[in-house]
Biopython code that builds the backbone (N, CA, C, O; Angstrom):
import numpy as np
from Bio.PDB.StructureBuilder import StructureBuilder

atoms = [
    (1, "UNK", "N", (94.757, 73.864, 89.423)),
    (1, "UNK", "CA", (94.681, 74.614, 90.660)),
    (1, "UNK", "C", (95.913, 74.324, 91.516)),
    (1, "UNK", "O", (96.287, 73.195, 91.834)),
    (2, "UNK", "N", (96.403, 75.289, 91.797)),
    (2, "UNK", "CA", (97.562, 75.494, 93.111)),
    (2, "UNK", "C", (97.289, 74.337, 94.544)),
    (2, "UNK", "O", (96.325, 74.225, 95.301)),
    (3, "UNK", "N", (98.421, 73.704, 94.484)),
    (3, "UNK", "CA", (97.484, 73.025, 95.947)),
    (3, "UNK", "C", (98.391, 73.812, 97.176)),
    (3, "UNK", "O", (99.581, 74.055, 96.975)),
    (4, "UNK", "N", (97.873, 74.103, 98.176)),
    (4, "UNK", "CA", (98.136, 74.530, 99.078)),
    (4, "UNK", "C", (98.576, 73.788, 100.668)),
    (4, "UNK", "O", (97.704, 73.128, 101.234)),
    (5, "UNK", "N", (99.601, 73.903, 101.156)),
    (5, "UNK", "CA", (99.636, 73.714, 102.429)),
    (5, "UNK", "C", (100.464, 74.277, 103.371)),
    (5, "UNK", "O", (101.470, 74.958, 103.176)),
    (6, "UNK", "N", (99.930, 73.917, 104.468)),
    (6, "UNK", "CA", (100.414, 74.206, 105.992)),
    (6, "UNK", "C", (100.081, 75.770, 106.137)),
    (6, "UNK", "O", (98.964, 76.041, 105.696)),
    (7, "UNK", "N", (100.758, 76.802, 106.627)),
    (7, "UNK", "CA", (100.602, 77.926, 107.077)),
    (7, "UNK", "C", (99.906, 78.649, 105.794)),
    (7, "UNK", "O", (99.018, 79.476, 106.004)),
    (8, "UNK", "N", (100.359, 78.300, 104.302)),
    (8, "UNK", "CA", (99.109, 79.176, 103.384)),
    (8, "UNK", "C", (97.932, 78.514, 103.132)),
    (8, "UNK", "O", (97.398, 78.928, 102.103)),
    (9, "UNK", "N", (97.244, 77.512, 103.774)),
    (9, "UNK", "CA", (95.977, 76.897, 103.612)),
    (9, "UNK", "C", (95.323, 77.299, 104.670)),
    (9, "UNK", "O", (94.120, 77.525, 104.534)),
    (10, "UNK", "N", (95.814, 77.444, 105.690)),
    (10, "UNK", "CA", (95.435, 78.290, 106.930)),
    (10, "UNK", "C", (95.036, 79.655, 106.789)),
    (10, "UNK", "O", (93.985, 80.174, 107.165)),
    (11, "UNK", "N", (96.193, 80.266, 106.085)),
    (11, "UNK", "CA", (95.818, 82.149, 106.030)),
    (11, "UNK", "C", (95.358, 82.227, 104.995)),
    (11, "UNK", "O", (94.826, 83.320, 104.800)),
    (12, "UNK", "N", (95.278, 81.170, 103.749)),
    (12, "UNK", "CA", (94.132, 81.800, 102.760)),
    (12, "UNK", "C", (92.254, 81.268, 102.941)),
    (12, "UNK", "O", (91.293, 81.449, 102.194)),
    (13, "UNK", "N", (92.422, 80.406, 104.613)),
    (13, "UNK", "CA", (91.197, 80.156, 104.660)),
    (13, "UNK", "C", (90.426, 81.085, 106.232)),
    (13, "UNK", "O", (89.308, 80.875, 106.702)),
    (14, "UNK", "N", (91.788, 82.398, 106.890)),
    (14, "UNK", "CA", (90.992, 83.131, 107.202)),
    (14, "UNK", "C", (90.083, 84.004, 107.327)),
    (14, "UNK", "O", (90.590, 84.771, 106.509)),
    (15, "UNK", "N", (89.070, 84.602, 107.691)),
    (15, "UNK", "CA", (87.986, 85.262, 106.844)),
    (15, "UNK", "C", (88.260, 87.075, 107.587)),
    (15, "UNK", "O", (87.491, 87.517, 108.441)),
    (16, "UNK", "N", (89.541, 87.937, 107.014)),
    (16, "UNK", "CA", (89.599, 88.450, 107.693)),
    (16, "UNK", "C", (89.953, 89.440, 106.355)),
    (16, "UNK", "O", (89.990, 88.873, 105.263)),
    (17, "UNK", "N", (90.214, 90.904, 106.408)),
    (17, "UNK", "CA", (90.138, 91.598, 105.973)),
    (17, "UNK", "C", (91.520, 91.783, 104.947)),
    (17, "UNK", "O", (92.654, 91.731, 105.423)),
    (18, "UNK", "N", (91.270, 92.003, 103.488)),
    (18, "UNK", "CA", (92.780, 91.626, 102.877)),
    (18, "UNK", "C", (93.484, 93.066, 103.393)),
    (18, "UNK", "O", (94.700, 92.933, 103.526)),
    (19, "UNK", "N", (93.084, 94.149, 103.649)),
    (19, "UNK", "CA", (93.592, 95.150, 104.160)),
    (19, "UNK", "C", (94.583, 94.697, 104.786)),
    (19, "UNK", "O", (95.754, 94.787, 104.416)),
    (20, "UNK", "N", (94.053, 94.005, 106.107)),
    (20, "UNK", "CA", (94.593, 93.800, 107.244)),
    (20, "UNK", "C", (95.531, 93.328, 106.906)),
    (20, "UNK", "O", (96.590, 93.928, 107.091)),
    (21, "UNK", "N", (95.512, 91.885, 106.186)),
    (21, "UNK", "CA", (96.802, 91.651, 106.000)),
    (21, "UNK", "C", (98.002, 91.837, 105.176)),
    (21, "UNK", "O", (99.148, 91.393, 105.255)),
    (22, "UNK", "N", (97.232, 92.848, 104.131)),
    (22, "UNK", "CA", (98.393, 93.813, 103.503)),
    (22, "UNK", "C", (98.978, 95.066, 104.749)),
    (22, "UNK", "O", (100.102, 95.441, 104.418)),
    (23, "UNK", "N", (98.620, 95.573, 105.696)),
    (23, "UNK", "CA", (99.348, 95.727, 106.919)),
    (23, "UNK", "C", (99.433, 95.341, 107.982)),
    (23, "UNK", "O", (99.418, 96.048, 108.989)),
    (24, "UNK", "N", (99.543, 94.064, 107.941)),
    (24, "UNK", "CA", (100.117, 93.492, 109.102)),
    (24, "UNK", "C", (101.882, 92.503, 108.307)),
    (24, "UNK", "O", (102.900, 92.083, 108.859)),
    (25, "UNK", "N", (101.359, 92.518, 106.685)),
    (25, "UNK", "CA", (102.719, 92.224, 106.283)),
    (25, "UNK", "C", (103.740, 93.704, 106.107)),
    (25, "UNK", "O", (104.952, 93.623, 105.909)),
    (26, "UNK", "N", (103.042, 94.940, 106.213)),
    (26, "UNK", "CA", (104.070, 95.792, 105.721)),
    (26, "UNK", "C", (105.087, 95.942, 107.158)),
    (26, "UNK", "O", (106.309, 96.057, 107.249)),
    (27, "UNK", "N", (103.775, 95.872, 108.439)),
    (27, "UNK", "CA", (104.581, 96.018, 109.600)),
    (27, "UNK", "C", (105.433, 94.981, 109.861)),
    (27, "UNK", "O", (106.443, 95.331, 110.472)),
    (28, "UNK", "N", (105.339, 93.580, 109.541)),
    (28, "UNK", "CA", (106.825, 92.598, 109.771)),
    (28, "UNK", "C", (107.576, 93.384, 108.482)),
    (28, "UNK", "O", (108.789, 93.243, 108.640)),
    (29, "UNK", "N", (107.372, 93.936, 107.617)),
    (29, "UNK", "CA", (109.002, 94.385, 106.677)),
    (29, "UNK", "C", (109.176, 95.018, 107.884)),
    (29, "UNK", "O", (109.776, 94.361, 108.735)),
    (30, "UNK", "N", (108.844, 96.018, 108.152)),
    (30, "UNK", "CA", (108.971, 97.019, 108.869)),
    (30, "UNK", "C", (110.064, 97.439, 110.362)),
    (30, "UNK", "O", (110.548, 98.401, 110.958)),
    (31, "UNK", "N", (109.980, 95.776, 110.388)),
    (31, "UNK", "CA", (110.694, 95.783, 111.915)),
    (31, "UNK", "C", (111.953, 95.636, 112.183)),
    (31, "UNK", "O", (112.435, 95.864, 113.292)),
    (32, "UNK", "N", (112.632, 95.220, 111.127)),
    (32, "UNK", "CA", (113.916, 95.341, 110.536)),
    (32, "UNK", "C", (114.649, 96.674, 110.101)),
    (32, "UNK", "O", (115.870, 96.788, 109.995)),
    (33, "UNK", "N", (113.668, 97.713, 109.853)),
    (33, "UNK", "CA", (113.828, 98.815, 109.327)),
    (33, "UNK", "C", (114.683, 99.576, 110.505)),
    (33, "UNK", "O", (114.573, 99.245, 111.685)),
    (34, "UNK", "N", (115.802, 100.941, 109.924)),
    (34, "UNK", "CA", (116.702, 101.605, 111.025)),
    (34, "UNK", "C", (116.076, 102.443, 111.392)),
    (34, "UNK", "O", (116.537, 102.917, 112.430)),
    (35, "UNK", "N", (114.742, 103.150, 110.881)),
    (35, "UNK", "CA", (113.835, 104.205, 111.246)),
    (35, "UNK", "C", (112.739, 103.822, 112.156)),
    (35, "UNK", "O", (112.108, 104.523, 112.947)),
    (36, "UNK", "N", (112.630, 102.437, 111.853)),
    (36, "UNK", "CA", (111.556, 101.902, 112.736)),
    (36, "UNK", "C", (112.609, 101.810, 114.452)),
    (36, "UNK", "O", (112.296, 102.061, 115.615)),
    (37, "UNK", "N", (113.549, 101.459, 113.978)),
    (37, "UNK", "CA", (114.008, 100.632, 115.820)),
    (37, "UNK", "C", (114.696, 102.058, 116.045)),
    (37, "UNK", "O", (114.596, 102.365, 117.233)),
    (38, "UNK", "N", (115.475, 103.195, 115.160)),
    (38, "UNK", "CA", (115.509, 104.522, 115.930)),
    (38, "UNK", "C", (114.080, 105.165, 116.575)),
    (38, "UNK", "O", (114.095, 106.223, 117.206)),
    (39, "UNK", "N", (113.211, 104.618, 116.406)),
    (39, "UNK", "CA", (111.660, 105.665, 116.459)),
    (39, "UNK", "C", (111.326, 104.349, 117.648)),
    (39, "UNK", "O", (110.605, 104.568, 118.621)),
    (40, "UNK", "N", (111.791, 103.359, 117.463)),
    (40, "UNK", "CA", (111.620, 102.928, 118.976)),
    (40, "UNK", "C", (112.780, 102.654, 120.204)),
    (40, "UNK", "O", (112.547, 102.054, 121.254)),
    (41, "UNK", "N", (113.945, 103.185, 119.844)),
    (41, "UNK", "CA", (114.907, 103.477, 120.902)),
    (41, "UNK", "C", (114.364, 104.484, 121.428)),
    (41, "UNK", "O", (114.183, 104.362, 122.639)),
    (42, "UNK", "N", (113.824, 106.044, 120.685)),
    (42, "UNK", "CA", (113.547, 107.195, 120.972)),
    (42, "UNK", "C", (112.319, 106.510, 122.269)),
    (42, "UNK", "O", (112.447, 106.580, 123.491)),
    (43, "UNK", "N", (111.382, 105.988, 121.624)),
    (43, "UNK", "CA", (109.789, 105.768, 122.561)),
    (43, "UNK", "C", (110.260, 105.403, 123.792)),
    (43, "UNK", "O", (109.858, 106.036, 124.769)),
    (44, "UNK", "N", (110.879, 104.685, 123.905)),
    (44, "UNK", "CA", (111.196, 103.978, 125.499)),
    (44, "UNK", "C", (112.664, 105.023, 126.123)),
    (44, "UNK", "O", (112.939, 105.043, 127.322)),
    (45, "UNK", "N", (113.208, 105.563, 125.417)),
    (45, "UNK", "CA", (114.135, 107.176, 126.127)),
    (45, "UNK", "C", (113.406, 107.821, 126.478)),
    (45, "UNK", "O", (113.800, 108.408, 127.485)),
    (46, "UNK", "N", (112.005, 108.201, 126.053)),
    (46, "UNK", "CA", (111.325, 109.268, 126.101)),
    (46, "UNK", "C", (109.848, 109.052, 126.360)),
    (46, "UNK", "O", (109.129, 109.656, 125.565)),
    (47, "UNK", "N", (109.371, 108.505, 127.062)),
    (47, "UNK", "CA", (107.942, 107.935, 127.226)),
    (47, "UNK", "C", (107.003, 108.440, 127.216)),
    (47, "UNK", "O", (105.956, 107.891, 126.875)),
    (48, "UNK", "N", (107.128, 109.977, 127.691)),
    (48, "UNK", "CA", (106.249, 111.138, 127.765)),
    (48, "UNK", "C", (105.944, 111.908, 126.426)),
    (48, "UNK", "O", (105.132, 112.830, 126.497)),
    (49, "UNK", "N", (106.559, 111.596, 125.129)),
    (49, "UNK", "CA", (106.742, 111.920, 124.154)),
    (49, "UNK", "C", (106.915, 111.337, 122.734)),
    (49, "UNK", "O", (107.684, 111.529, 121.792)),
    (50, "UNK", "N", (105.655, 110.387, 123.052)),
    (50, "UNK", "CA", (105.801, 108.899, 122.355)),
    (50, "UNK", "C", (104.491, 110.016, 121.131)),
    (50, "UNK", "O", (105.038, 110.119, 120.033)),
    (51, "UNK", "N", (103.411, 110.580, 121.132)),
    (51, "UNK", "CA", (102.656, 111.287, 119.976)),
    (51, "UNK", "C", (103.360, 112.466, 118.873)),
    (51, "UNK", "O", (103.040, 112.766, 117.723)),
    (52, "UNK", "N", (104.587, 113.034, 119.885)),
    (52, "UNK", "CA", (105.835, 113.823, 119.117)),
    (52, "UNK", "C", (106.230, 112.783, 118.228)),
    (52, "UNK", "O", (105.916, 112.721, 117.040)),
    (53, "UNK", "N", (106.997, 111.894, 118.913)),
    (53, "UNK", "CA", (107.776, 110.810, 118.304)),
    (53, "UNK", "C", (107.078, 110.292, 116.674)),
    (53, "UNK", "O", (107.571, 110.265, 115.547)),
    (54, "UNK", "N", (105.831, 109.955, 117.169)),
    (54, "UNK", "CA", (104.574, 109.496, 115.723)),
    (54, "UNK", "C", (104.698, 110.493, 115.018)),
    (54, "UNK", "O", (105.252, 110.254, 113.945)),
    (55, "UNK", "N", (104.407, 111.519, 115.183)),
    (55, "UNK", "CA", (104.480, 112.680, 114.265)),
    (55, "UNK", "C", (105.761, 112.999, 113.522)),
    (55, "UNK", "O", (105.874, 113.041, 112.296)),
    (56, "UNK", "N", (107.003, 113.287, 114.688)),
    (56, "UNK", "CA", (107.850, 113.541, 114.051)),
    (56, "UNK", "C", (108.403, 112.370, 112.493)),
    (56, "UNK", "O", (108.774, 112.741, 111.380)),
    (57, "UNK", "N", (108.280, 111.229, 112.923)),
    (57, "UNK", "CA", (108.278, 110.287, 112.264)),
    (57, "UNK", "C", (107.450, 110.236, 110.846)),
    (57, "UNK", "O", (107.935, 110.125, 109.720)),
    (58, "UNK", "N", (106.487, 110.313, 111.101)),
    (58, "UNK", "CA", (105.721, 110.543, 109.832)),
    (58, "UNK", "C", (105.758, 111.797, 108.827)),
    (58, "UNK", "O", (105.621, 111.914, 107.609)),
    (59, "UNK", "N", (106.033, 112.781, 110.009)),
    (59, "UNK", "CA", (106.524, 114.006, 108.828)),
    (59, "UNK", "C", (108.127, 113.818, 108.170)),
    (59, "UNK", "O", (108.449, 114.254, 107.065)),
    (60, "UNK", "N", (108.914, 113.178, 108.969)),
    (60, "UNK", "CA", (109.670, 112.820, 108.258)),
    (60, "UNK", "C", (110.159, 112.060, 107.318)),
    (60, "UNK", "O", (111.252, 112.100, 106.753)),
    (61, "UNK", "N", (108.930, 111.102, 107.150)),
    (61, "UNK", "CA", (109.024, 109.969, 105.861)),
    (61, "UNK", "C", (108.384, 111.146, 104.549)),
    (61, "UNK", "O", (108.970, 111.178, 103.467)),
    (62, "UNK", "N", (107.436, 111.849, 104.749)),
    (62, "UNK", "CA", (106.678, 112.480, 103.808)),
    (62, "UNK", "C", (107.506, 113.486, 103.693)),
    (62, "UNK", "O", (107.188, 113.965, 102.605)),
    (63, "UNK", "N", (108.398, 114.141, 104.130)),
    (63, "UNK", "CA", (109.638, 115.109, 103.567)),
    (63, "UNK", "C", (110.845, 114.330, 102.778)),
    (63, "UNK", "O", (111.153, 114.860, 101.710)),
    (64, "UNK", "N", (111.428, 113.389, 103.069)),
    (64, "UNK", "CA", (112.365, 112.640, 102.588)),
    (64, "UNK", "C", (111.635, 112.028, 101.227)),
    (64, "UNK", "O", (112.067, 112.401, 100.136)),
    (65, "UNK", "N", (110.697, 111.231, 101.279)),
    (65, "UNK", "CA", (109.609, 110.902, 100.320)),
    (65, "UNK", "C", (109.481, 112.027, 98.961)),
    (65, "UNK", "O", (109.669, 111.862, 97.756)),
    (66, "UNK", "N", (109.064, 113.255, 99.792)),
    (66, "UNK", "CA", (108.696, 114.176, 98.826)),
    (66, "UNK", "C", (109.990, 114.932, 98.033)),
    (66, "UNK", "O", (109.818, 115.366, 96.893)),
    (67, "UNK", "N", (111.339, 115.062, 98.738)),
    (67, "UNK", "CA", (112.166, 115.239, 98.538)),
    (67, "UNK", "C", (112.672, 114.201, 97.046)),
    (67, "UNK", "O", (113.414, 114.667, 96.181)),
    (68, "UNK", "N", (112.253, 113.136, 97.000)),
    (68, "UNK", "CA", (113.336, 112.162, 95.957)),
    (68, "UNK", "C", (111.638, 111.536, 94.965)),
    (68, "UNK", "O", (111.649, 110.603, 94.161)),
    (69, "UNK", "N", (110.522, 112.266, 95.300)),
    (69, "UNK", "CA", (109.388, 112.219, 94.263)),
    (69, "UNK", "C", (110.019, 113.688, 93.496)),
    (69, "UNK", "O", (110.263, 113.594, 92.293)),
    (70, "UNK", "N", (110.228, 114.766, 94.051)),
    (70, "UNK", "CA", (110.231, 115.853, 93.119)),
    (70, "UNK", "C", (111.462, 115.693, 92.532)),
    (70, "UNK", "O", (111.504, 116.043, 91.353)),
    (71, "UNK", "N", (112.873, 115.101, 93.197)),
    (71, "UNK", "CA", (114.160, 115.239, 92.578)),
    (71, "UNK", "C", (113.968, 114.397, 91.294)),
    (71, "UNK", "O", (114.483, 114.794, 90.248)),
    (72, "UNK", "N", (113.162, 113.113, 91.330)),
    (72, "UNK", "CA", (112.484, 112.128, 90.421)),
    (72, "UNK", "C", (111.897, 112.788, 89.084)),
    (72, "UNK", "O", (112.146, 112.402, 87.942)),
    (73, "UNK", "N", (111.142, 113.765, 89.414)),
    (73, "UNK", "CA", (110.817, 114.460, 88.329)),
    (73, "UNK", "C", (111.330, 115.320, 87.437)),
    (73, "UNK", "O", (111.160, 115.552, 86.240)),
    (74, "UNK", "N", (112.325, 115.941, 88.728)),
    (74, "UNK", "CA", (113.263, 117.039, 87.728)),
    (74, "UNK", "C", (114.509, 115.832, 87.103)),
    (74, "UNK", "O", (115.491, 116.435, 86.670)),
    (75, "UNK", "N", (114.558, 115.223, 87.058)),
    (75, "UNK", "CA", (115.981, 114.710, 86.581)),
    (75, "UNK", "C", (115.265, 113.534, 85.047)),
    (75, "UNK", "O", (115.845, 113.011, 84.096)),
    (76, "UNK", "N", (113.578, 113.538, 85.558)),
    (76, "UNK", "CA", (113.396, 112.602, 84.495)),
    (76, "UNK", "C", (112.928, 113.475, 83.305)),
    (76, "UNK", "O", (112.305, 113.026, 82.344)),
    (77, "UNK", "N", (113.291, 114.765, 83.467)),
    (77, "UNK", "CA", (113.349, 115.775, 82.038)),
    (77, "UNK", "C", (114.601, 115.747, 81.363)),
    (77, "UNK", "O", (114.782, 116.027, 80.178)),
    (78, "UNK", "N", (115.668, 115.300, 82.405)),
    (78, "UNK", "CA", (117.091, 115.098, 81.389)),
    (78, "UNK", "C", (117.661, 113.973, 81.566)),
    (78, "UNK", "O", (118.719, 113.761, 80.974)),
    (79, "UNK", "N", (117.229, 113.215, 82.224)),
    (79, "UNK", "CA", (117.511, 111.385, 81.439)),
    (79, "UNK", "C", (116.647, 110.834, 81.685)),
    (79, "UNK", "O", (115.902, 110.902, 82.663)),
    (80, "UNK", "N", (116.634, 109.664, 80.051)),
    (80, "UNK", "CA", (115.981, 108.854, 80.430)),
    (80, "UNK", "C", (115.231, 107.567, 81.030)),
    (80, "UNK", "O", (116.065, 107.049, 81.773)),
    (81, "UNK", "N", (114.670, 107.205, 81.045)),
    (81, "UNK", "CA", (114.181, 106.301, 81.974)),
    (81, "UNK", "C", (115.420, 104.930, 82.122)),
    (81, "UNK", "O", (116.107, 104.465, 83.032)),
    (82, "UNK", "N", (115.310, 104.785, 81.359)),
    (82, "UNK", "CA", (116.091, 103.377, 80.805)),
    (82, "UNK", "C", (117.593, 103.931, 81.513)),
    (82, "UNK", "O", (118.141, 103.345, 82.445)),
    (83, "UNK", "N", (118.066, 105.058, 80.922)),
    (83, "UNK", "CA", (119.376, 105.011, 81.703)),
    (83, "UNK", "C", (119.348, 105.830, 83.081)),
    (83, "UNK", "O", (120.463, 106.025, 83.565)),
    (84, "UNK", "N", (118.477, 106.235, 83.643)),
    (84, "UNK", "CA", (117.876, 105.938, 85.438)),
    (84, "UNK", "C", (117.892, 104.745, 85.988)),
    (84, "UNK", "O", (118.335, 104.427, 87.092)),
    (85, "UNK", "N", (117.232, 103.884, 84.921)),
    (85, "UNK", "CA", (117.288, 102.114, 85.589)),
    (85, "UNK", "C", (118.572, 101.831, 85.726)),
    (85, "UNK", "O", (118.788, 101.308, 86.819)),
    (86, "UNK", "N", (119.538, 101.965, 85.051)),
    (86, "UNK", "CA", (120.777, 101.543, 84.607)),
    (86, "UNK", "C", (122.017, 101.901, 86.415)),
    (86, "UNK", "O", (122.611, 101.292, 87.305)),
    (87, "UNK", "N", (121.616, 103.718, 85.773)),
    (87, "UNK", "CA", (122.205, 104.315, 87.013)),
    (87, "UNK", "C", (122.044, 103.933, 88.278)),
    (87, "UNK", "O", (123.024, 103.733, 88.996)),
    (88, "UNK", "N", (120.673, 103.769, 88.753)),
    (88, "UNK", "CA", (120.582, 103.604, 90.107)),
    (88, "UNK", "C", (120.846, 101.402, 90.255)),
    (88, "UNK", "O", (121.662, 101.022, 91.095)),
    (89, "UNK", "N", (120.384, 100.732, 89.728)),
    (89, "UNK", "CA", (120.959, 99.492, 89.707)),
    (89, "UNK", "C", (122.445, 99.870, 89.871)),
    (89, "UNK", "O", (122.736, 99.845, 91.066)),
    (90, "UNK", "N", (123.409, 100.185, 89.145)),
    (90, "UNK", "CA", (124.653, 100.364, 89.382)),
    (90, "UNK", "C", (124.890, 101.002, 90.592)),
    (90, "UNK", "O", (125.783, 100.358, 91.144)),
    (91, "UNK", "N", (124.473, 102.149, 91.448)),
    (91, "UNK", "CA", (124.485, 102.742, 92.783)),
    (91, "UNK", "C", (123.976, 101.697, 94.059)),
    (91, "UNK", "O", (124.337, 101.653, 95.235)),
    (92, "UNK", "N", (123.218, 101.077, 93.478)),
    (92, "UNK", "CA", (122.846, 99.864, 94.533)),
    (92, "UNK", "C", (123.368, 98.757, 94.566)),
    (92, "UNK", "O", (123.067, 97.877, 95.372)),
    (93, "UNK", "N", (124.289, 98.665, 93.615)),
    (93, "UNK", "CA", (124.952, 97.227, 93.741)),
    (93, "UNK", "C", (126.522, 97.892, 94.381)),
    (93, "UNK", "O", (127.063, 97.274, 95.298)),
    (94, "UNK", "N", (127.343, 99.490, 93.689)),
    (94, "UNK", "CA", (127.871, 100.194, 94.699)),
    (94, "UNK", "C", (128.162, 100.108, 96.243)),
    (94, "UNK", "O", (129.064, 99.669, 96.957)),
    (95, "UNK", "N", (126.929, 100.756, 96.409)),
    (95, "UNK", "CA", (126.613, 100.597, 98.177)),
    (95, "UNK", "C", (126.503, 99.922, 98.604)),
    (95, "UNK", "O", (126.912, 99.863, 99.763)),
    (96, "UNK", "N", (125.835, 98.831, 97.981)),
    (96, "UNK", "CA", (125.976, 96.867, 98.585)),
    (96, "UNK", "C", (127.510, 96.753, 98.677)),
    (96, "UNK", "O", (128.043, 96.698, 99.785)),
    (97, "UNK", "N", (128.257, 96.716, 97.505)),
    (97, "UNK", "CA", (129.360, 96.194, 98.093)),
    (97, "UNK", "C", (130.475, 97.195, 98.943)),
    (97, "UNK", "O", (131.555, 96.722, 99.300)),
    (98, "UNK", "N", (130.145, 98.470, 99.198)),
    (98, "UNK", "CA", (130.281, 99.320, 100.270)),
    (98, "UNK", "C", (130.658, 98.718, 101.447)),
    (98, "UNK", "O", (131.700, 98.554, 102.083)),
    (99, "UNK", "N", (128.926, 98.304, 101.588)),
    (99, "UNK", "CA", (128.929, 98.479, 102.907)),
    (99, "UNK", "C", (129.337, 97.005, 103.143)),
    (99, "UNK", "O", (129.966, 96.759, 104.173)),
    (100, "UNK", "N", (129.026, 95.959, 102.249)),
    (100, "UNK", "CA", (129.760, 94.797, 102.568)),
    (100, "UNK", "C", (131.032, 94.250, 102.704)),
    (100, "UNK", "O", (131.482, 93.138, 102.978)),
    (101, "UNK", "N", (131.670, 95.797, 102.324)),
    (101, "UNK", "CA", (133.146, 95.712, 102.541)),
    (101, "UNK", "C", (133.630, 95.806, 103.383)),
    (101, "UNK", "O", (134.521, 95.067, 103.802)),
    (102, "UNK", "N", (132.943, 97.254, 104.152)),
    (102, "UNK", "CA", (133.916, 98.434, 105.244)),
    (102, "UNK", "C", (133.172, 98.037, 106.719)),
    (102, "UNK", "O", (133.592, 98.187, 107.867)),
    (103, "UNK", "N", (131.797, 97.425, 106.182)),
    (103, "UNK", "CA", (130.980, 97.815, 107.339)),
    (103, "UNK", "C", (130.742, 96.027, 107.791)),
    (103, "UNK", "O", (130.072, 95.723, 108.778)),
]
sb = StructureBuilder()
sb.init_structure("model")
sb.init_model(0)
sb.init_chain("A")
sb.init_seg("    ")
for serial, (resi, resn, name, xyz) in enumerate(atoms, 1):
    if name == "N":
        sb.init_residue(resn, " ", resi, " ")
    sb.init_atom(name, np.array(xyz, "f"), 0.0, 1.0, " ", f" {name:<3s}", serial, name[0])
structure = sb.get_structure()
């Protein structure tokens, strides 16, 4: 058996919902995110328009989302998987050193 301490003997002996804390960890990724702190520069510019803001936000993850699920599909009729893995690993190590260059 795993022995446990300090802060994970604590949170694996709260009696609280694993939901919960599968989102309450997505919201700390979350806060780091450029969509999250643009969608809260917008809230506090705009205070009167903070349920637009939610919305607009969410329809815009599920368009962008849906956008690169369907491009996902059409492209996995003419390559395959293995060299998708290949490609996009190589595009992400790319843009890493991009932006770790210029930016």
């Amino acid at each position: 058996m795993i022995q446990k301490s300090g802060i994970l003997k604590k949170i694996f002996h709260l009696r609280i919902n694993y939901t919960l804390i599968i989102a309450l960890s997505i919201i700390v990724g979350e806060l780091g995110d450029k969509t999250f702190l643009a969608s809260l520069g917008f809230g506090i510019q705009y205070p009167n328009y903070k349920v637009m803001l939610i919305l607009g936000a969410i329809l815009g993850m599920i368009a962008s989302d849906s956008i690169a699920i369907i491009s996902g599909k059409f492209l996995n009729k003419y390559i395959s998987e293995e060299k998708m893995k290949r490609f996009s690993g190589i595009l992400f190590l790319l843009f890493g050193l991009i932006g770790f260059i210029f930016i």
